[in-house]
Biopython code that builds the backbone (N, CA, C, O; Angstrom):
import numpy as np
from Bio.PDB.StructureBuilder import StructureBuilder

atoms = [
    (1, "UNK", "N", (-62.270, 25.997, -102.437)),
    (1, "UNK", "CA", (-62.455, 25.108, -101.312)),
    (1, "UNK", "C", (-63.300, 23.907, -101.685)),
    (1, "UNK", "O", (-63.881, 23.740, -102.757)),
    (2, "UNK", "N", (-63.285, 23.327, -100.936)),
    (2, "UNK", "CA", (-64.434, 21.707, -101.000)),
    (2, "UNK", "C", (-65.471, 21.984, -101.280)),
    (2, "UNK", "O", (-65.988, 21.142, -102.014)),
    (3, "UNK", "N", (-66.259, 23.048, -100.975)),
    (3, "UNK", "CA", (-67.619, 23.233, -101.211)),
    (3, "UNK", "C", (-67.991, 23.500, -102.874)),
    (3, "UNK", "O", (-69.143, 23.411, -103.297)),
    (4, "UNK", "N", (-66.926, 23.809, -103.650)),
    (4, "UNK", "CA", (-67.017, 23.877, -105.115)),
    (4, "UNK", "C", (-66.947, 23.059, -105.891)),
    (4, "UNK", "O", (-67.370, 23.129, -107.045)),
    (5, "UNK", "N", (-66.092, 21.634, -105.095)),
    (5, "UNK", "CA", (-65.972, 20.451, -105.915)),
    (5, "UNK", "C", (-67.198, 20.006, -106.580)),
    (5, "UNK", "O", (-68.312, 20.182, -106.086)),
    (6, "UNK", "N", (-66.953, 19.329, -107.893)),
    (6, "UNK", "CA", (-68.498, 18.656, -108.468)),
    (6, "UNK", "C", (-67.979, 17.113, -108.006)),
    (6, "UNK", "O", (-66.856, 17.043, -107.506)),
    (7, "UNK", "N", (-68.558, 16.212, -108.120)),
    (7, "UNK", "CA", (-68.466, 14.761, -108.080)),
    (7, "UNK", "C", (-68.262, 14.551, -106.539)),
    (7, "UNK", "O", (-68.537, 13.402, -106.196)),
    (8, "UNK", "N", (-67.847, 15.378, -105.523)),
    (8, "UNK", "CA", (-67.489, 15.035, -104.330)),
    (8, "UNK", "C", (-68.951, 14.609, -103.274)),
    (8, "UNK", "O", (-69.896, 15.359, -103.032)),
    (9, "UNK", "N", (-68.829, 13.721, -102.966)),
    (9, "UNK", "CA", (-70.200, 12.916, -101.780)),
    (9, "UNK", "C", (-69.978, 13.609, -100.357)),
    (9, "UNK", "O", (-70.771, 14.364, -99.794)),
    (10, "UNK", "N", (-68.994, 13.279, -99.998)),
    (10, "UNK", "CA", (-69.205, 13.959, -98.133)),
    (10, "UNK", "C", (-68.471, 15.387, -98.364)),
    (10, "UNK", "O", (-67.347, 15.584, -98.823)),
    (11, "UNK", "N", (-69.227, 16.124, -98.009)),
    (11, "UNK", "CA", (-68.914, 17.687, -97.169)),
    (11, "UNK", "C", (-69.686, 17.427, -95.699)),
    (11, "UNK", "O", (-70.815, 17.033, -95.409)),
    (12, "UNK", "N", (-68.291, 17.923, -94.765)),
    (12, "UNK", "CA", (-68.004, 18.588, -93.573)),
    (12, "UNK", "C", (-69.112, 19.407, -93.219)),
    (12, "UNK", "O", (-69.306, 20.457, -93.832)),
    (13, "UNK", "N", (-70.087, 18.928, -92.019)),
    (13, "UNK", "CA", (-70.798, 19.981, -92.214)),
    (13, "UNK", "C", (-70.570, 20.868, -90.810)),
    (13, "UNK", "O", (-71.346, 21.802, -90.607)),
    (14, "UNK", "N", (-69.531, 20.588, -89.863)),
    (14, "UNK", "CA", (-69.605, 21.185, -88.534)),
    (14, "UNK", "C", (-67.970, 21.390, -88.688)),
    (14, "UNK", "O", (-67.336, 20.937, -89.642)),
    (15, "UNK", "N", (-67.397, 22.127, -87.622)),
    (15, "UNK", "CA", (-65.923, 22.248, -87.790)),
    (15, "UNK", "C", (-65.364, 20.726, -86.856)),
    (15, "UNK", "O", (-64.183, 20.405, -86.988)),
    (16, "UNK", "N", (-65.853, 20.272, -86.374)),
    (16, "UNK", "CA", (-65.262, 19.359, -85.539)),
    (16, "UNK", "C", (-65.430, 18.131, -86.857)),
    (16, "UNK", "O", (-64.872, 17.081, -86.536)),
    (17, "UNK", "N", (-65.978, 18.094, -88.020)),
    (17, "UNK", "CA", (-66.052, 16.973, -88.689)),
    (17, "UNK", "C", (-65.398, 17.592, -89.835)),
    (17, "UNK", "O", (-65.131, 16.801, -90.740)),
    (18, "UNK", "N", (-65.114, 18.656, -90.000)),
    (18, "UNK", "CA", (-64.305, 19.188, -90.911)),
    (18, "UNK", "C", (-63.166, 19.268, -90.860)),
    (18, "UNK", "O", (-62.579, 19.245, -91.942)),
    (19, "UNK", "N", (-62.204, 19.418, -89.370)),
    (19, "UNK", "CA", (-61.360, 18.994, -88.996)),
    (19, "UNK", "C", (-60.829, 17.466, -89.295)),
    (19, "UNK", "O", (-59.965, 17.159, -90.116)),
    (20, "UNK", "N", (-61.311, 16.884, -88.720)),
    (20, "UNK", "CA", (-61.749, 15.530, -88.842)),
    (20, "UNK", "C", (-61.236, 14.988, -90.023)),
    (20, "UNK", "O", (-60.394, 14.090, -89.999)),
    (21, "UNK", "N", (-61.836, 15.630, -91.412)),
    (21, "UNK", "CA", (-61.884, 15.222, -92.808)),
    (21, "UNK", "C", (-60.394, 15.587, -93.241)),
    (21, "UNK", "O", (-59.725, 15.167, -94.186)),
    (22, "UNK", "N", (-60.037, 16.691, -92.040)),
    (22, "UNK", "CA", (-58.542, 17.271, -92.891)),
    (22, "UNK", "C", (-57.610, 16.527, -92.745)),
    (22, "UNK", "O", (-56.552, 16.500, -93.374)),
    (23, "UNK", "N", (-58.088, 15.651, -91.594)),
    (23, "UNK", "CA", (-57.379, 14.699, -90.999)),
    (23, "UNK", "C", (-56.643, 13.443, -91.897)),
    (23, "UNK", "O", (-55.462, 13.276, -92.202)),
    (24, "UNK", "N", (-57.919, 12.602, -92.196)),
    (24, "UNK", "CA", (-58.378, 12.016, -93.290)),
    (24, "UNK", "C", (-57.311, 12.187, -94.826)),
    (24, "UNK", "O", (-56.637, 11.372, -95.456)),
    (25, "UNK", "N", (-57.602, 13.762, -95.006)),
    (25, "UNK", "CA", (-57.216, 14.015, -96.173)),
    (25, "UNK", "C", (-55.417, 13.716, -95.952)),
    (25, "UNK", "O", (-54.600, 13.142, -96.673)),
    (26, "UNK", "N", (-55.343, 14.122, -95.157)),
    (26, "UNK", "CA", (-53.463, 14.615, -94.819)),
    (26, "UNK", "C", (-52.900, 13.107, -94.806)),
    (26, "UNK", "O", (-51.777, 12.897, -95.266)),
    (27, "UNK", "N", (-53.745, 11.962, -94.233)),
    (27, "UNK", "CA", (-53.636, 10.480, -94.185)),
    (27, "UNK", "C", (-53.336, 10.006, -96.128)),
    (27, "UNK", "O", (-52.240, 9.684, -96.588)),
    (28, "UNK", "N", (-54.097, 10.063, -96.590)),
    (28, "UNK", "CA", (-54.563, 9.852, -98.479)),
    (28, "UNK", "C", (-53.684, 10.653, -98.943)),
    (28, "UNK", "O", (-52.895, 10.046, -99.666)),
    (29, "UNK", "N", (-53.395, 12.089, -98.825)),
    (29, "UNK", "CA", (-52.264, 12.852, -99.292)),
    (29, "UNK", "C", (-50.998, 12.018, -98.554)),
    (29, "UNK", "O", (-50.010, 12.203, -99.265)),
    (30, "UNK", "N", (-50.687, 11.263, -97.526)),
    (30, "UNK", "CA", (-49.224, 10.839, -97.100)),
    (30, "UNK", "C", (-48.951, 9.186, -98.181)),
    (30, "UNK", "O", (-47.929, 8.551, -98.439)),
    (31, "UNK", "N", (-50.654, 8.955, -98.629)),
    (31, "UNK", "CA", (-50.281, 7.459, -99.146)),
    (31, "UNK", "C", (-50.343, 7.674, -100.656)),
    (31, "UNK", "O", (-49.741, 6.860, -101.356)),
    (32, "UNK", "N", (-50.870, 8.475, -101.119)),
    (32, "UNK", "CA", (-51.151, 8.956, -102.269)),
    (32, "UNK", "C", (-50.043, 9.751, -103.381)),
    (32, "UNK", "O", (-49.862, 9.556, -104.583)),
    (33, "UNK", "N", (-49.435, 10.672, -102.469)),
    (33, "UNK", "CA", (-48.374, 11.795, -102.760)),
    (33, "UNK", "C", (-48.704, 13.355, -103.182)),
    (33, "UNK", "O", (-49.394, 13.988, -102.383)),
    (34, "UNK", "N", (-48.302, 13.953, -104.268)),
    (34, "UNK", "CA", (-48.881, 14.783, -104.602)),
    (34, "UNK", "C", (-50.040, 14.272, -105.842)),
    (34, "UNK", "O", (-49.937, 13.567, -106.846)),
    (35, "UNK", "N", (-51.261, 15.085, -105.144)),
    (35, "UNK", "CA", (-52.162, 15.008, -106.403)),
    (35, "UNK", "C", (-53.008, 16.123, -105.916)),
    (35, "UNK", "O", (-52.934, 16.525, -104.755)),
    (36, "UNK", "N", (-54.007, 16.743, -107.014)),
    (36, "UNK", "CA", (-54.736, 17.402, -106.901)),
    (36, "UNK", "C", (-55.585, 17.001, -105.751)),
    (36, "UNK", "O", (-55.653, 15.840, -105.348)),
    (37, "UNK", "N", (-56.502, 18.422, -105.019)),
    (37, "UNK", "CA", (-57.341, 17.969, -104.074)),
    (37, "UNK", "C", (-58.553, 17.342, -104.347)),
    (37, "UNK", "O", (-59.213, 16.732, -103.506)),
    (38, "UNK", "N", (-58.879, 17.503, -105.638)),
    (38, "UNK", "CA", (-60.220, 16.635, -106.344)),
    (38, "UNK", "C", (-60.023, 15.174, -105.891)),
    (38, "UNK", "O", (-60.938, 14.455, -105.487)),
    (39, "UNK", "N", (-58.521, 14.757, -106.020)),
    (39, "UNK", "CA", (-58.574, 13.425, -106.570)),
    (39, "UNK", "C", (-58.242, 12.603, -104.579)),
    (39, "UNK", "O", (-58.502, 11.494, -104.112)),
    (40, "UNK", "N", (-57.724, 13.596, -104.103)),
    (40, "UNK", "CA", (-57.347, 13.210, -102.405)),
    (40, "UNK", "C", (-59.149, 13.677, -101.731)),
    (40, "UNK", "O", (-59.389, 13.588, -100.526)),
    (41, "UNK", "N", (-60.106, 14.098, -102.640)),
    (41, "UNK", "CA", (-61.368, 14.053, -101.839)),
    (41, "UNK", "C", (-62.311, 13.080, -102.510)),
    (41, "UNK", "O", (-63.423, 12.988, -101.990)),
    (42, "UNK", "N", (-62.012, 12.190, -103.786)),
    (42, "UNK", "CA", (-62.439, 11.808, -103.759)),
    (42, "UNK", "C", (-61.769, 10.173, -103.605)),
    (42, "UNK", "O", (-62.370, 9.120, -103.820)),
    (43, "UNK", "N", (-60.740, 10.300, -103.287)),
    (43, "UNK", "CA", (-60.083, 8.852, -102.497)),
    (43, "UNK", "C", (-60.654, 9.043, -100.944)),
    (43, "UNK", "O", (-60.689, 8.058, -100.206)),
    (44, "UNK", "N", (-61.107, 10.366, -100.470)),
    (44, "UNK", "CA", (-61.752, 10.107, -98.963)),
    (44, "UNK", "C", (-62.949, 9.604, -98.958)),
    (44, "UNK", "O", (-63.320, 8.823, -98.082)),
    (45, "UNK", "N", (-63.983, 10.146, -100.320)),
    (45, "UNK", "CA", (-65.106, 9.186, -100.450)),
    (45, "UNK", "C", (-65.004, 7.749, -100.777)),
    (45, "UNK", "O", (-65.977, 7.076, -101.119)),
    (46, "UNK", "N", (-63.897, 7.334, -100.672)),
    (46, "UNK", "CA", (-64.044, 5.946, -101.319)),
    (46, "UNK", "C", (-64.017, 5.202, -99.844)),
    (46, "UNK", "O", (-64.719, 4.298, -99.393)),
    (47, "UNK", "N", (-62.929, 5.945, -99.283)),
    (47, "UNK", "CA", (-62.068, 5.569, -97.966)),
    (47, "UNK", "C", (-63.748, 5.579, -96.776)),
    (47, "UNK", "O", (-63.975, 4.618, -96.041)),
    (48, "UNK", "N", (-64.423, 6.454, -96.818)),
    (48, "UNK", "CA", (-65.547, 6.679, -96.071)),
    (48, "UNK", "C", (-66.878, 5.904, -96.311)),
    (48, "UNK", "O", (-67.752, 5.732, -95.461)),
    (49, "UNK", "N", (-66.901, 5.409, -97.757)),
    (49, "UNK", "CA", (-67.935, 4.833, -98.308)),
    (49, "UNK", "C", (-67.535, 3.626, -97.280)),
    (49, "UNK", "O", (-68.214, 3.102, -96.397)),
    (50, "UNK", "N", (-65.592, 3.254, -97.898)),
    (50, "UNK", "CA", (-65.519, 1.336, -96.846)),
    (50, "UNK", "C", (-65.797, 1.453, -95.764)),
    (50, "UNK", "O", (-66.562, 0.586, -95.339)),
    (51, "UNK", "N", (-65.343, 2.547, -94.774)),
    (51, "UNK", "CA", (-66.035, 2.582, -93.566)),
    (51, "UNK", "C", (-67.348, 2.688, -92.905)),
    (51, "UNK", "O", (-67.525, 2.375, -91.728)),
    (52, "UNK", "N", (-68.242, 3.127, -93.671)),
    (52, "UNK", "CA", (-69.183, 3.011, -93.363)),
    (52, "UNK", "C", (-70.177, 1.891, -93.644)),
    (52, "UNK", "O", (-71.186, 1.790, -92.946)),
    (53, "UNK", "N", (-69.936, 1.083, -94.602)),
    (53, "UNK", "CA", (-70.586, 0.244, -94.299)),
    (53, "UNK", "C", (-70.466, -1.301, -93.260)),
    (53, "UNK", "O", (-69.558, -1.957, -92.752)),
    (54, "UNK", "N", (-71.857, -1.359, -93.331)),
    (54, "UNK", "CA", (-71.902, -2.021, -91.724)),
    (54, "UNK", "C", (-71.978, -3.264, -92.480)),
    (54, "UNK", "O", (-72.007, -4.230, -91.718)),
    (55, "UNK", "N", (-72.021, -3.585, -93.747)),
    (55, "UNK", "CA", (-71.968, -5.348, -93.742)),
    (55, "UNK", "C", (-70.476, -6.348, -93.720)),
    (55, "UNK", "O", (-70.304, -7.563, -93.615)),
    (56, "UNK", "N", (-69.404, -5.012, -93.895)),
    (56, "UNK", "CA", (-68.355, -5.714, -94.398)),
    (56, "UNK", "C", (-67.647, -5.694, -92.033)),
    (56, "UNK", "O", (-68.169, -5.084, -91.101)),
    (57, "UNK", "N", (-66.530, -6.532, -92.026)),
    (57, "UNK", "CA", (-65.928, -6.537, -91.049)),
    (57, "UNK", "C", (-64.472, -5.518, -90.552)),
    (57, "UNK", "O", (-63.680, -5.127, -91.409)),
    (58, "UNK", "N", (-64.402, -5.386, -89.959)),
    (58, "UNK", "CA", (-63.257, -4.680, -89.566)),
    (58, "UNK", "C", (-62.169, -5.163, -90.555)),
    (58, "UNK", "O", (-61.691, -4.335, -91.332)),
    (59, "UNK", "N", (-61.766, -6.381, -90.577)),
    (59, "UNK", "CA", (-60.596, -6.574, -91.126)),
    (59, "UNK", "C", (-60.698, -6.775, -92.566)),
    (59, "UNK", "O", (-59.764, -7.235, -93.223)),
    (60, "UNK", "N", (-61.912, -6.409, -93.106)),
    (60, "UNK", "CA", (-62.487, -6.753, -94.377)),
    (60, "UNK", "C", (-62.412, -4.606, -94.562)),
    (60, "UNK", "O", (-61.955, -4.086, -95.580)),
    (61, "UNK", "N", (-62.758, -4.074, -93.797)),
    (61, "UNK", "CA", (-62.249, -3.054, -94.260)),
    (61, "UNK", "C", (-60.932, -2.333, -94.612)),
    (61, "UNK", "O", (-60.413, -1.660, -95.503)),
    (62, "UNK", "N", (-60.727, -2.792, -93.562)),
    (62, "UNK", "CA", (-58.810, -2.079, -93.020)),
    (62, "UNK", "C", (-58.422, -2.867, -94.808)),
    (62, "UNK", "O", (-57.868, -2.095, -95.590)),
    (63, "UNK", "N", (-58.698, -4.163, -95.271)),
    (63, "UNK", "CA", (-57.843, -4.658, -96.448)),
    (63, "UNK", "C", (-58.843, -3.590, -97.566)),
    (63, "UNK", "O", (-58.067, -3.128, -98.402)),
    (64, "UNK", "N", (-59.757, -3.270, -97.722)),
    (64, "UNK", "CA", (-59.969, -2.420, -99.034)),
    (64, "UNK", "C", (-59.510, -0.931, -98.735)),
    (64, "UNK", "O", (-59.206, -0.357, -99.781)),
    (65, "UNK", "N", (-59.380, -0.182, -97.655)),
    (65, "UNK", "CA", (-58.792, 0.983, -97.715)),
    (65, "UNK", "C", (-57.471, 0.713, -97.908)),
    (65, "UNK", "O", (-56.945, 1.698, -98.426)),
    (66, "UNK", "N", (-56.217, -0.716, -97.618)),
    (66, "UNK", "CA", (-55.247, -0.344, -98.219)),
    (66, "UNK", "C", (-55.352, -0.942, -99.727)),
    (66, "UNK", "O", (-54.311, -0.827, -100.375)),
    (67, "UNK", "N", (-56.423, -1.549, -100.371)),
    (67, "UNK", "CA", (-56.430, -1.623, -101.745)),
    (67, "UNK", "C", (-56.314, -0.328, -102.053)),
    (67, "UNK", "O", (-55.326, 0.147, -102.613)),
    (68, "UNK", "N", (-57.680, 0.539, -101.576)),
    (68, "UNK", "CA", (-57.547, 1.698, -102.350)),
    (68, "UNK", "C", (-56.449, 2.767, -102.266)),
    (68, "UNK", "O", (-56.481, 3.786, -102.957)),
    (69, "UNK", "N", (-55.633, 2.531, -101.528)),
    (69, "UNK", "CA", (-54.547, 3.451, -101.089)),
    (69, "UNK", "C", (-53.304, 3.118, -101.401)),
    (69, "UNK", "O", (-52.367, 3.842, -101.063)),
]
sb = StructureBuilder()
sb.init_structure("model")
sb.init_model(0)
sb.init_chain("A")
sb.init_seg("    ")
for serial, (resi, resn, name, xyz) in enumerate(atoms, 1):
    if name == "N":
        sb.init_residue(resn, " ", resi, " ")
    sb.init_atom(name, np.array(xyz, "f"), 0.0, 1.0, " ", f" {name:<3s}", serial, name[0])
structure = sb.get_structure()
């Protein structure tokens, strides 16, 4: 499971945000294709890093998550 990954930044820590993440994941697995789950958790840290930060803009995000995707 996720909790064994090394290199991975966000773990789920409630079921409603763990849900959430599966969400996420199933999104990166539809743009991605098949790949290992290492590599679809750590395209969610990338995907979560752009969202969260507060300096860039909405539409300055939405364009680096589809860079990264």
């Amino acid at each position: 499971g996720i909790d064994e990954m090394v290199g991975i930044v966000y773990k789920p820590k409630t079921k409603e945000t763990r849900e959430t993440y599966e969400v996420l994941l199933s999104f990166i697995h539809a743009a991605l294709g098949d790949q290992p789950r290492d590599i679809l958790c750590g395209a969610a840290d990338e995907v979560l890093a752009v969202l969260k930060n507060d300096k860039m803009r909405d539409k300055e995000r939405r364009r680096e998550v589809e860079q990264l995707l």
